[in-house]
N, C-alpha and C positions, 0 to 999 in steps of 0.2 A: 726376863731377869731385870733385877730392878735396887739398885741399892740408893737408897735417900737418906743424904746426909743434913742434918738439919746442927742446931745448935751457935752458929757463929753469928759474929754480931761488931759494934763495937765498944771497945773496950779502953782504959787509961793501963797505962804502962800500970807494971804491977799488979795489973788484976787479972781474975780466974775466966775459964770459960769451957764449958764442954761440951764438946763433939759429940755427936752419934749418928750412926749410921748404920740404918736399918735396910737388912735384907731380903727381898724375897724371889722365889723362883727358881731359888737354887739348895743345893745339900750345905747349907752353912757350915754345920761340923767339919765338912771334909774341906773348906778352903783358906789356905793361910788369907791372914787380912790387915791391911796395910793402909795408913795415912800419908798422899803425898800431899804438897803445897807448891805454889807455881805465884811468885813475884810480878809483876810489869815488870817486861825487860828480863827476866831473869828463866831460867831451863826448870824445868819442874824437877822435884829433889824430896826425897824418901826423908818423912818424918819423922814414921815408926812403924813396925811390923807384929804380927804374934802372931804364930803359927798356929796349926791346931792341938796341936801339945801345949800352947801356951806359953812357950817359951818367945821371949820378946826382943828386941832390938833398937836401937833409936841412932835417930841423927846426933850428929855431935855437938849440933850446938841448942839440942834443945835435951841433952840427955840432963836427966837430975831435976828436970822443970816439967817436962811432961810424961804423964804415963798414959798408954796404950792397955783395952780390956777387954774380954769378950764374952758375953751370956751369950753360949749357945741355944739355948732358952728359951730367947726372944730376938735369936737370929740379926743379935745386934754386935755391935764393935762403938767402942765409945774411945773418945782422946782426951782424958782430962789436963788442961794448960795451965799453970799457975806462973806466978810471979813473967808475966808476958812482957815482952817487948817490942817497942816499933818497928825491928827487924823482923817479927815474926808476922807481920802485914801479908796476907796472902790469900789466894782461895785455895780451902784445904778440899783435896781429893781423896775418895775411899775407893781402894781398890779390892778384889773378890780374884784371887788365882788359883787353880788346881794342879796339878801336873802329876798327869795320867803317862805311864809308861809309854801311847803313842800319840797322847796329845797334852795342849796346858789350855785348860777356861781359862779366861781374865777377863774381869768388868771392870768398869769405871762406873764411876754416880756421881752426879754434876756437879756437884763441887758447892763450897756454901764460905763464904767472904767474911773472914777475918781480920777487922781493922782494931791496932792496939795505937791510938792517937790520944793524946793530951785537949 
């Protein structure tokens, strides 16, 4: 299993950037899929989510600036971030969950470093 998240960089307050993170080795369709981010010094903290209905969720301080999407397609999940802030400084993590009536898959993919600096 293998999720690679590619896309982050850095970036000036204000400006755009997107994630994605490609999957393989797994049934993509059937796992909900989720961006978390992990600060220095800080607990790692849910981004955004979409299930495989598609139905989505976001943190609260980044709801209305980011949105979470997913081609099953090409077995991808992308975070598009607009109007960014230096609070939003972090390595953003893609996670891959199932939950099977007597068990849950969960992957991580290593993570890809988002700096929003002046």
């Amino acid at each position: 299993v293998q999720l690679q998240a590619s896309g982050g960089g850095l970036v000036q307050p204000g400006g755009s950037l997107r994630l994605s993170c490609a999957a393989s080795g797994i049934m993509f369709a059937f796992y909900d899929m989720a961006w978390y981010r992990q600060a220095p010094g800080k607990q790692r903290e849910l981004v955004a989510d979409i299930t495989t209905i598609h139905r989505t969720n976001y943190g609260v301080s980044v709801k209305g600036r980011f949105t979470i999407s997913r081609d099953n397609a090409k077995n991808t999940v992308y975070l598009q971030m607009n109007n960014l802030k230096p609070e939003d400084t972090a390595v953003y993590y893609c996670n891959a969950v199932r939950r099977m009536s007597t068990a849950v898959l969960d992957y991580w993919g290593q993570g890809t470093q988002v700096t929003v600096s002046s």
